[in-house]
SERODO-210165 format. One record per residue (C-alpha): x, y negated, z negated. Coordinates in steps of 0.02 Angstrom, whole numbers, padded with zeros to 5 digits, always signed. Layout:
BEGIN
XYZ;...
***
This chain:
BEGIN
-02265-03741+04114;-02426-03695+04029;-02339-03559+03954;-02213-03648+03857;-02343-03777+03797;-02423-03642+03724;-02257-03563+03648;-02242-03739+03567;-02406-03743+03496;-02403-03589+03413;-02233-03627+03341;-02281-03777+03290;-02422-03684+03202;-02321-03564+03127;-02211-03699+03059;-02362-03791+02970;-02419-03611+02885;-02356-03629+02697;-02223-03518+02613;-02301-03397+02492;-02270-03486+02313;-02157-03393+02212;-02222-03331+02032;-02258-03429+01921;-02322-03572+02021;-02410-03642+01861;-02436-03657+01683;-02472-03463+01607;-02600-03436+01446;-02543-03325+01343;-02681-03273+01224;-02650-03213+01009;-02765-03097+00966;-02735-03155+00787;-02742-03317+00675;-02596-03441+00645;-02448-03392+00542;-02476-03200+00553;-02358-03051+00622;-02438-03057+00802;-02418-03239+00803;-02263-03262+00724;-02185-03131+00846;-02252-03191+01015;-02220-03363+00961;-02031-03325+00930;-01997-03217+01099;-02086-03324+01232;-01967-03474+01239;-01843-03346+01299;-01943-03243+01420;-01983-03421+01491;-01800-03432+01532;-01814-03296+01647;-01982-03361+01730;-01952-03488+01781;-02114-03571+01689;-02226-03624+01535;-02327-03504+01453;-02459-03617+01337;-02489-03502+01180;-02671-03514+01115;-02759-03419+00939;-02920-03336+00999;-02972-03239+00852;-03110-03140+00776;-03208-02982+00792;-03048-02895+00748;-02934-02966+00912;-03084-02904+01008;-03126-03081+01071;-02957-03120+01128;-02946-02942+01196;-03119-02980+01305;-03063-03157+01365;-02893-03099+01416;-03010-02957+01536;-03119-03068+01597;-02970-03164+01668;-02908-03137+01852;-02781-02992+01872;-02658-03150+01940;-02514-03140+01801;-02577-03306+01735;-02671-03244+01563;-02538-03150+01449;-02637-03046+01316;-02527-03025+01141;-02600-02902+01048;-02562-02777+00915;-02608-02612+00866;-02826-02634+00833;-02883-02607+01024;-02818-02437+01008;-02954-02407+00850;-03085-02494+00929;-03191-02358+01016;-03162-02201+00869;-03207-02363+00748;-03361-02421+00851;-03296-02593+00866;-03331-02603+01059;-03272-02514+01225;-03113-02569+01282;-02938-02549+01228;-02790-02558+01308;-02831-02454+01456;-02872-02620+01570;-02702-02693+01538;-02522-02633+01599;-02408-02652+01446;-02301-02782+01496;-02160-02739+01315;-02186-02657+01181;-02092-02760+01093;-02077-02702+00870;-02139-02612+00736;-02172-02689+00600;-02143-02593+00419;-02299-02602+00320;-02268-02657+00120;-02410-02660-00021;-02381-02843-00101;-02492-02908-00243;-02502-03061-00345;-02350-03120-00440;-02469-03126-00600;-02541-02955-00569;-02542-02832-00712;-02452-02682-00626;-02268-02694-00528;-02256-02536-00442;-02380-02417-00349;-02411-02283-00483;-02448-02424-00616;-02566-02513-00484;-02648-02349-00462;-02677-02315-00652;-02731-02504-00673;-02850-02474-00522;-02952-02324-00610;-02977-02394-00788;-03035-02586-00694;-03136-02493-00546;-03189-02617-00415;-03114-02766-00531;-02945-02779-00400;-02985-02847-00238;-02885-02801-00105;-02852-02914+00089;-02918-02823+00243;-02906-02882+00414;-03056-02786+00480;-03085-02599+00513;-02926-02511+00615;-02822-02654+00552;-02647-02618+00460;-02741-02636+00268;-02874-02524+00320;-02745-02404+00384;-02628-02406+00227;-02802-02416+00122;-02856-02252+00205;-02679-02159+00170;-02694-02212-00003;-02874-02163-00014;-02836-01983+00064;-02700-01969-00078;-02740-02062-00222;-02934-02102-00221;-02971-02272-00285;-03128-02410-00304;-03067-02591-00275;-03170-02722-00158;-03108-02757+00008;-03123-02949+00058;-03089-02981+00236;-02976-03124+00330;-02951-03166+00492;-02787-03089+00524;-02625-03060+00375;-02584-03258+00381;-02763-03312+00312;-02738-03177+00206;-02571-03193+00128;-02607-03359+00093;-02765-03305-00030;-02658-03190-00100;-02530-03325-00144;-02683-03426-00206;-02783-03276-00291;-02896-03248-00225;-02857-03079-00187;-02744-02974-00301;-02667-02874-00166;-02628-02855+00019;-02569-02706+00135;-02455-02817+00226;-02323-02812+00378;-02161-02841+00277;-02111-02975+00409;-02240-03077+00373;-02219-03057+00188;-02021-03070+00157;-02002-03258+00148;-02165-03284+00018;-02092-03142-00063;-01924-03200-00094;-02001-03351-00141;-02068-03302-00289;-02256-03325-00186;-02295-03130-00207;-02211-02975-00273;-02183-02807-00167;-02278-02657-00251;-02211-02525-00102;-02157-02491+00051;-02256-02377+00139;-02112-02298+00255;-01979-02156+00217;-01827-02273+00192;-01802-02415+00095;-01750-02561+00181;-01622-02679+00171;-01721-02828+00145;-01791-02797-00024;-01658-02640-00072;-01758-02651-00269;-01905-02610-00189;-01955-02431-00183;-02048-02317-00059;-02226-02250-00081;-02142-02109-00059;-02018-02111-00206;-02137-02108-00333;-02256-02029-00240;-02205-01875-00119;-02370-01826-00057;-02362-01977+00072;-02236-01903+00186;-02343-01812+00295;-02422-01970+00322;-02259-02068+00374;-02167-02178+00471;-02312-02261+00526;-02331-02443+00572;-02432-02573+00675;-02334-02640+00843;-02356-02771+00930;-02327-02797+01119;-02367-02903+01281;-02501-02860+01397;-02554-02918+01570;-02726-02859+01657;-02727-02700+01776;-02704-02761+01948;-02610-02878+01938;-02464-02879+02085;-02320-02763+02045;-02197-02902+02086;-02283-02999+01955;-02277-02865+01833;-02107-02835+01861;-02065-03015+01854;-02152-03027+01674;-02046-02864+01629;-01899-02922+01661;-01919-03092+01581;-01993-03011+01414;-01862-02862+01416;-01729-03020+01441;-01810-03111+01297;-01828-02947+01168;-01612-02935+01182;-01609-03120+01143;-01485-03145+01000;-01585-03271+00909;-01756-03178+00922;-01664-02986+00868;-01581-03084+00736;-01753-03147+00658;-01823-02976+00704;-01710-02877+00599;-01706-03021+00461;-01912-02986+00445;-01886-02799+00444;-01955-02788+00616;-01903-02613+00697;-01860-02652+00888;-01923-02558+01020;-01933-02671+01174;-02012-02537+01277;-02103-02556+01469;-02168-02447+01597;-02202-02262+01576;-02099-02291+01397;-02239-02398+01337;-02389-02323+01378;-02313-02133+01297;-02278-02268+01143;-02461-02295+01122;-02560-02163+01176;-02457-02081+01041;-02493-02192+00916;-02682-02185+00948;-02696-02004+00967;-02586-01986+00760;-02693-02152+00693;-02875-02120+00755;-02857-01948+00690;-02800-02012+00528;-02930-02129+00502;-03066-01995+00551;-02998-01867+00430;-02994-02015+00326;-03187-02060+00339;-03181-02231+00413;-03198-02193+00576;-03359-02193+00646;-03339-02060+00800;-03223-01937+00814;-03058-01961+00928;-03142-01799+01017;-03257-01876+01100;-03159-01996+01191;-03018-01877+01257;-02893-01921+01115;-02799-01756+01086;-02745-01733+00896;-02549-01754+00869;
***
């Protein structure tokens, strides 16, 4: 007799022990590393509804910027390694430590997608006084220091494409820096810059507005988008060496968190990269896809680091060379 009342109690007991909640149980952040209206934002913004379809739950998007993403970066690391804070970054982490901009970089996250690449473009000013990159380059070295160009902070995409043209074509303008390419792009459209290194997704539509006018485009192909607008390279050869290059930008979640959570978030944000509305507006920015995960992801950007922080050291903004940190040159 005892023994069966104490078969019942621990059944009962067992019964009253709660199911393990399935992922996501509640609301996930999902923290920009850069201001409103930009590339980062504009692309994280347009793939989550559709990775949400796969969770099963909200992700509340929220702009932490400043110190060049490096605030976001630190708040999404200070978070628990739960799958509840989503870090959206782009390329800068990867420049922080050759550029002296802090310790971390991507190394404490697990790279949830890769998702694009984004085609950088030199736009200026409809009003400027040159239209294509030789004549801005001339125009540049009889006003020295008179054109101002957008920047984003050191390691950013215009410091990047400012350091290429610097290596090739040695210029004096004054850098003015923004909070991201949305601030910016909007002070170019109200001059008070002249021109901006740009992602070409996030300039198109003000560009075929009338709001700005393309310069270049800093790959080796034209693209379809703007098919009058020439490469750097077609007037100028000696970039090639330098090229394809671009910024990415991808979806990050903290090291440790649960591989079923990891693999959840993978699936829903591969799911959500082949969504027919977001490749359509992908490809109608001139976003390159890449939609990578895994092992895939992380060969994506240690590549990337090792071929840009070399560049920038060889191109004198860096502060310490890739060397010392283990970063192999390409």
């Amino acid at each position: 007799m005892l023994k069966s009342v104490f078969g019942a109690v621990v059944a009962l007991g067992l019964a009253t022990v709660p199911a393990l909640a399935e992922y996501p149980e509640k609301d996930i952040q999902g923290i920009i590393q850069w201001g409103a209206g930009g590339s980062t934002d504009t692309v994280a913004r347009s793939v989550t509804p559709h990775a949400e379809e796969v969770l099963g739950g909200k992700v509340i998007l929220q702009n932490v910027t400043g110190g060049v993403g490096a605030i976001g970066l630190a708040q999404a690391e200070r978070a628990d390694a739960d799958g509840y804070t989503l870090l959206y970054g782009a390329e800068n982490p990867l420049l922080y430590k050759v550029m002296q901009l802090g310790k971390k970089d991507y190394s404490d996250f697990v790279p949830v997608n890769v998702l694009a690449r984004g085609i950088p473009i030199l736009v200026a000013r409809p009003d400027a006084p040159f239209d294509t990159f030789p004549e801005m380059i001339e125009y540049i070295k009889a006003n020295p220091k008179s054109v101002k160009f957008g920047s984003t902070g050191p390691g950013g995409l215009p410091s990047v494409v400012s350091t290429m043209i610097q290596s090739k074509a040695p210029i004096e303008v004054t850098f003015v820096p923004y909070d991201g390419d949305g601030p910016a792009l909007t002070a170019l459209q109200g001059g008070a810059i002249d021109v901006m290194p740009a992602v070409l997704g996030a300039a198109l539509e003000s560009i075929k507005g009338g709001k700005m006018k393309p310069i270049a485009i800093f790959d080796t192909e034209a693209v379809p988008q703007l098919p009058d607008t020439k490469t750097v390279i077609d007037t100028n050869p000696e970039f090639a060496d330098l090229l394809p290059w671009g910024p990415f930008f991808g979806v990050f979640v903290k090291k440790g968190t649960p591989d079923d959570v990891v693999a959840k978030l993978t699936e829903a944000f591969a799911a959500g990269a082949k969504n027919e509305d977001f490749v359509k507006l992908m490809d109608g920015r001139g976003y390159k896809m890449l939609s990578l995960s895994g092992a895939d992801a992380q060969k994506f950007l240690d590549e990337w680091q090792a071929k840009t922080s070399w560049l920038i050291w060889e191109g004198g903004i860096a502060k310490k060379s890739p060397e010392e940190f283990g970063i192999a040159k390409p």
